[in-house]
C-alpha positions in Angstrom: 0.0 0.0 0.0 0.7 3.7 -0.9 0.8 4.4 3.2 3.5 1.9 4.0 1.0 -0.2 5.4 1.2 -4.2 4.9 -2.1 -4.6 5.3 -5.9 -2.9 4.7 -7.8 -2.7 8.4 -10.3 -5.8 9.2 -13.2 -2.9 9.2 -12.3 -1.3 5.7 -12.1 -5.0 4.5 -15.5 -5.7 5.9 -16.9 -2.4 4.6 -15.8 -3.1 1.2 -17.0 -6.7 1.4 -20.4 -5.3 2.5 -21.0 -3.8 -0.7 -20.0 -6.9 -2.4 -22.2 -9.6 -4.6 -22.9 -11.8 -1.6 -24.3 -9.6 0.5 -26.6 -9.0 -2.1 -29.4 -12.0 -1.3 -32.3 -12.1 1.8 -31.0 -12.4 5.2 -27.7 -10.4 4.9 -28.9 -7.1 4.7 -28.0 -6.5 8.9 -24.4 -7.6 8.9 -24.1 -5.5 5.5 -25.5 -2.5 7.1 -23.6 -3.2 10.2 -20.0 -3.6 8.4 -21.2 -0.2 6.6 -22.1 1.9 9.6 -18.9 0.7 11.4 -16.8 2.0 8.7 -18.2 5.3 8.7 -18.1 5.5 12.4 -14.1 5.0 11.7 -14.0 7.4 9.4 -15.2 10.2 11.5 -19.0 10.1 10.1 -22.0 9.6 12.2 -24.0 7.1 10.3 -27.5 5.5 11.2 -29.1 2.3 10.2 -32.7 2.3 9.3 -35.6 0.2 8.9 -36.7 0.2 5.2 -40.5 -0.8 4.7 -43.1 -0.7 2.0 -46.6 0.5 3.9 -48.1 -2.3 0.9 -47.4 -6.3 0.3 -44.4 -8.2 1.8 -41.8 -8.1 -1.2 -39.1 -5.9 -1.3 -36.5 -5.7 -5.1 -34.0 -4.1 -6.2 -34.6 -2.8 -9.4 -37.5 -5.3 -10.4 -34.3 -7.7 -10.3 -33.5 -8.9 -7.5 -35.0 -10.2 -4.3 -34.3 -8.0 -1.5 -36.8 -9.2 1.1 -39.7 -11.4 1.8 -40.9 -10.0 4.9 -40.7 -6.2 4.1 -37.5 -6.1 6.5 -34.4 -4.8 4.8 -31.4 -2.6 7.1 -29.6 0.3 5.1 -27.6 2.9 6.4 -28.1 7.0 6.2 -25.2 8.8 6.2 -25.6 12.6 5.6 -28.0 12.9 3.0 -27.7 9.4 1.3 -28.9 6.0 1.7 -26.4 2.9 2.1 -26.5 -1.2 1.4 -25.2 -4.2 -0.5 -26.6 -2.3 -3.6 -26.5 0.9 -3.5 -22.4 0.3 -3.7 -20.0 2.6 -1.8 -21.4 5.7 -3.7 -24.8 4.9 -2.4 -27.9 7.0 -3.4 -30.2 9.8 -2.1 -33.4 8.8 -0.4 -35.3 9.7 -3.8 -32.9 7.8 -6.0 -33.4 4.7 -3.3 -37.4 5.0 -3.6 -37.0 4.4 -6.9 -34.5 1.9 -7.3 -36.2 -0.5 -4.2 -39.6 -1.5 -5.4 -42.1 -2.9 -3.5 -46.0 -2.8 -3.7 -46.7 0.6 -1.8 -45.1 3.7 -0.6 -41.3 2.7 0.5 -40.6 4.4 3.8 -37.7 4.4 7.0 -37.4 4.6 10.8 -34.3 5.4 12.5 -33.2 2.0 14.5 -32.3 2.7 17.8 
């Protein structure tokens, strides 16, 4: 590495890996978020994870593609002004680019997670 360093720091390994394609699939979406969050809390950043929820039906994709969630459960993180998780990638998105790209039946919405 450019720094000298031998090796990357186990967090910045699993923040990248978070955004990676297995991490992508039902039931991985809290250890993602987690490994995300953690990373940003490293880096100085305050992040939150939230609760995204459709207020319609149980299904959650991304992008009409993918299967995000069978029980209208999914964990992102907020940082700042945008929205974090396996597949958003490490740009992630604003909350209106998110609404769009996570469909489910109804109105998609979030809660803060204590």
């Amino acid at each position: 590495l450019a720094t000298g360093a031998s090796q990357l720091p186990r967090w910045f390994q699993a923040m990248q890996g978070a955004f990676g394609a297995a991490t992508r699939v039902p039931g991985q979406c809290q250890t993602a978020a987690a490994n995300i969050a953690e990373g940003f809390r490293k880096l100085g950043q305050s992040p939150q994870l939230v609760k995204v929820f459709s207020d319609r039906g149980e299904f959650l994709s991304w992008q009409g593609r993918e299967m995000d969630s069978n029980n209208n459960f999914h964990v992102a993180v907020l940082n700042g002004a945008r929205i974090f998780d396996a597949y958003t990638g490490a740009a992630g998105m604003t909350w209106a680019e998110y609404q769009v790209a996570m469909q489910s039946m109804g109105t998609l919405q979030y809660v803060v997670l204590p």
